[in-house]
KEBA-888779 format. One record per residue (C-alpha): x, y, z. Coordinates in steps of 0.5 Angstrom, whole numbers, plus 2048, in hexadecimal, padded with zeros to 3 digits. Example, Ala and Ser with C-alpha at 12.3 -4.5 7.8 and 13.67 -1.06 7.14 Angstrom:
BEGIN
8197F7810
81B7FE80E
***
This chain:
BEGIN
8CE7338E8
8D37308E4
8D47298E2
8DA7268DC
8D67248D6
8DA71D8D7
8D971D8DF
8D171D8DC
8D37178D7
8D57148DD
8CF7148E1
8CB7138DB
8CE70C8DA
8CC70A8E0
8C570C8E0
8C470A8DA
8C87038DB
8C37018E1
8BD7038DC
8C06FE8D6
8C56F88D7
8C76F88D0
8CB6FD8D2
8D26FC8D1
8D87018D3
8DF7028D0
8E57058D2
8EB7068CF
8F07068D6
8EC70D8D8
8E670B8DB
8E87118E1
8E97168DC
8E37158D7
8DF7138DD
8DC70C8DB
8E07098E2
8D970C8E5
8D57068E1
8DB7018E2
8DA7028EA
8D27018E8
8D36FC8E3
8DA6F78E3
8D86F28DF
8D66F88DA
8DC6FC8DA
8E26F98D5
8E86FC8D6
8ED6FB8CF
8F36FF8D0
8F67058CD
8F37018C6
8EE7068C3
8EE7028BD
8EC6FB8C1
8E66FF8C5
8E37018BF
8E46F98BC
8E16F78C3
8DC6FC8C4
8D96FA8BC
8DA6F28BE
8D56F48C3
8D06F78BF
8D06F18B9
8CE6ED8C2
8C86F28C2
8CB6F68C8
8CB6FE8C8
8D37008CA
8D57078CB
8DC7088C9
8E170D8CC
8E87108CC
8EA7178CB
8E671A8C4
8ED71B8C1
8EE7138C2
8E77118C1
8E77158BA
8ED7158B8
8F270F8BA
8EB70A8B9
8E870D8B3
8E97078AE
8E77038B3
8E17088B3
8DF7088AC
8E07018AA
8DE6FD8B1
8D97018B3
8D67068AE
8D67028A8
8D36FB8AB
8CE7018AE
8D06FE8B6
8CC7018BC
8D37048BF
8D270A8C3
8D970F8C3
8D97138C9
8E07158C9
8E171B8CF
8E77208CE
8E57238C7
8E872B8C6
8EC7308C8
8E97308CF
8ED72A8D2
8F272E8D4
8F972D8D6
8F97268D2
8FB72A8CC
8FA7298C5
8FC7228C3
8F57208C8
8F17268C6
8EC7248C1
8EA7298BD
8E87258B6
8E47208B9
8DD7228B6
8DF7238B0
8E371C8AF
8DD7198B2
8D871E8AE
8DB71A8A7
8DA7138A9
8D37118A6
8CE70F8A9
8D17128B1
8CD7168B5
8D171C8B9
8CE71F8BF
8D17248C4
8CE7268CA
8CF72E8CD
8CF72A8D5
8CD7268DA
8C47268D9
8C67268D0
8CB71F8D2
8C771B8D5
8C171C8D0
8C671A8CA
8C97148CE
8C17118CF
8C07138C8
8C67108C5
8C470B8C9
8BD70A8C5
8C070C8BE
8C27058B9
8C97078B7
8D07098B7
8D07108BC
8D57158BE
8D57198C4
8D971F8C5
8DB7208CD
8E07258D1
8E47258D6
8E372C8D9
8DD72D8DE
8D77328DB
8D17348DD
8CA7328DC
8C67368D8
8C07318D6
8BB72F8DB
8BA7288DD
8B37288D8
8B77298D3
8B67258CC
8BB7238C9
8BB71F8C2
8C071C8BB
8BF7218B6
8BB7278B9
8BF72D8BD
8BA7318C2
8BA7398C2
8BC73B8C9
8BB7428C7
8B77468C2
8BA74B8BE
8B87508B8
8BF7548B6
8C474D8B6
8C47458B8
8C97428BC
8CA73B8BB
8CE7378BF
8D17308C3
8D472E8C9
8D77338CD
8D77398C8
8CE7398CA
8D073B8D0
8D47418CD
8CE7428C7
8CA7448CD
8CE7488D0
8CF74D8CA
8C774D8CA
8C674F8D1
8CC7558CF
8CA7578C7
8C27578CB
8C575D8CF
8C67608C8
8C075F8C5
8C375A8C1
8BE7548C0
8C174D8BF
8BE7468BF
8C27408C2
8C273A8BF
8C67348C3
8C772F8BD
8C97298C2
8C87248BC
8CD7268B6
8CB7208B2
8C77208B0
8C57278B0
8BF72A8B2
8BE72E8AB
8B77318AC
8B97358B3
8BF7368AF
8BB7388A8
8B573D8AD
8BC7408B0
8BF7438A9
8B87458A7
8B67498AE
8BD74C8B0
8C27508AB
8C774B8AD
8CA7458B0
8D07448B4
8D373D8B7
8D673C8BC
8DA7358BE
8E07338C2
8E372F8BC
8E67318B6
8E27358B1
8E57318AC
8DF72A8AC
8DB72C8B1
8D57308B4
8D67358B0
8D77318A9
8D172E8AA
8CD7348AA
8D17378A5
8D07318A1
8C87308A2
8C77388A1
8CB73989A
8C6734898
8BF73689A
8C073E89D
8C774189C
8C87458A1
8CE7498A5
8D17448A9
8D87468AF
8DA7408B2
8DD7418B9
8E273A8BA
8E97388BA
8EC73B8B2
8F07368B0
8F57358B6
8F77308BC
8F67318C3
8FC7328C9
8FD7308CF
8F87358D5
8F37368D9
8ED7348D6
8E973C8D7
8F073F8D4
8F073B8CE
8E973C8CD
8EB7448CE
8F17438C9
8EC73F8C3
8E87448C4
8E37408C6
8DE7448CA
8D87488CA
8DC74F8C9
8DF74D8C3
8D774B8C1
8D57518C2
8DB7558BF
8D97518B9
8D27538B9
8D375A8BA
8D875A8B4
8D37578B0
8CD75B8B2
8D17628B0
8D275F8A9
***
């Protein structure tokens, strides 16, 4: 089955609305897009509309917070992160507010919107601001579970969302929880660690390289900060290296964060597989995945390549 992370988010909202009615949502003029209008047809006097004014919903979102409400503010990842960050790190992170980001629309995935709305530096703009917990969901099963644990968690929280329908790779008793990642497959020979849609290629590129005899370990790293160091520490001591894989830049996100951690506790080989210092284009979403080289074929060309050294 195939479901949109933000689709996800959306049904999420109004579960989670019914459950708690602290819950406020906020949109900036894109509650079709990001999916909130599902709780604003629940909900309408909990659904707040500011206009294409990224600055005012996060402002608005914080003022909630200091009232004791939980808010989920979205837009598009490139607007949520990037046109709102001073508003971010003073208004809520600073004060340590109980904000939710939820922004939808985050890589290259977005398709013919082009560059200007594809966010490919958004983990690692929010990754930088003290305090901030990121979350990226692999689909539709991962989102929800995020959304109810972000919910749960006293503090600013960002959660990164697409467009692009993606398969459901999780079962519905999946677990999901802040600062840890969950081995979706083990491996001997290399480890995968992935978020968002690039799981779904993680595993593909296990089920080809086992053909092979090549044995790899899948971790879905959904929680990039804070970092699930122990899964990631036990992968660089059990596997002769580590490959990430992120639908972001190489440059501040996933991958960073592993290569970070591991010079500092196991130093390790690590290939990053993501977007090398480069903008979007207008396409179609799968197209641009295939032209970033974000796809279980380009995996499995690097552990290949690697192995043989």
């Amino acid at each position: 089955m195939k479901k949109s992370t933000r689709q996800a988010y959306g049904e999420a909202l109004v579960e989670l609305g019914q459950q708690n009615k602290n819950i406020v949502v906020l949109d900036a003029d894109l509650s079709k897009s990001t999916k909130t209008d599902l709780f604003k047809k629940a909900f309408p006097d909990r659904h707040i509309n500011v206009g294409i004014a990224e600055a005012d919903l996060i402002g608005t979102a914080a003022g909630f917070a200091t009232c004791g409400k939980i808010p989920f503010a979205s837009s598009f990842a490139m607007f949520a992160a990037g046109r709102a960050f001073e508003q971010i790190r003073n208004t809520v992170a600073y004060p340590k507010l109980n904000v939710k980001i939820a922004p939808s629309h985050a890589g290259v995935s977005v398709g013919e919107d082009g560059g200007s709305h594809q966010s490919v530096e958004d983990m690692a703009i929010m990754r930088s601001i003290p305090g901030m917990v990121v979350l990226c969901p692999c689909d539709a099963v991962e989102t929800k579970k995020m959304i109810f644990a972000a919910a749960e968690y006293e503090g600013p929280v960002y959660i990164r969302m697409g467009r692009l329908d993606v398969e459901t790779v999780l079962e519905d008793n999946y677990e999901f929880q802040i600062g840890l990642a969950n081995t979706l497959r083990e491996g001997t020979d290399v480890s995968i660690v992935s978020c968002g849609l690039m799981t779904q290629e993680a595993l593909k590129a296990a089920d080809i390289l086992a053909e092979e005899g090549i044995s790899v370990r899948v971790i879905n790293s959904g929680s990039v900060k804070p970092l699930d160091g122990e899964t990631i520490l036990k992968a660089a001591q059990e596997t002769k290296f580590i490959v990430t894989a992120e639908e972001h830049s190489v440059i501040g996100g996933l991958g960073a964060a592993v290569s970070e951690f591991l010079s500092e506790t196991h130093p390790t080989l690590i290939k990053k597989v993501g977007i090398y210092d480069a903008f979007g284009q207008s396409g179609k979403g799968q197209e641009l995945l295939e032209k970033y080289e974000l796809t279980a074929d380009k995996l499995v060309a690097v552990i290949r390549e690697n192995l043989k050294k």
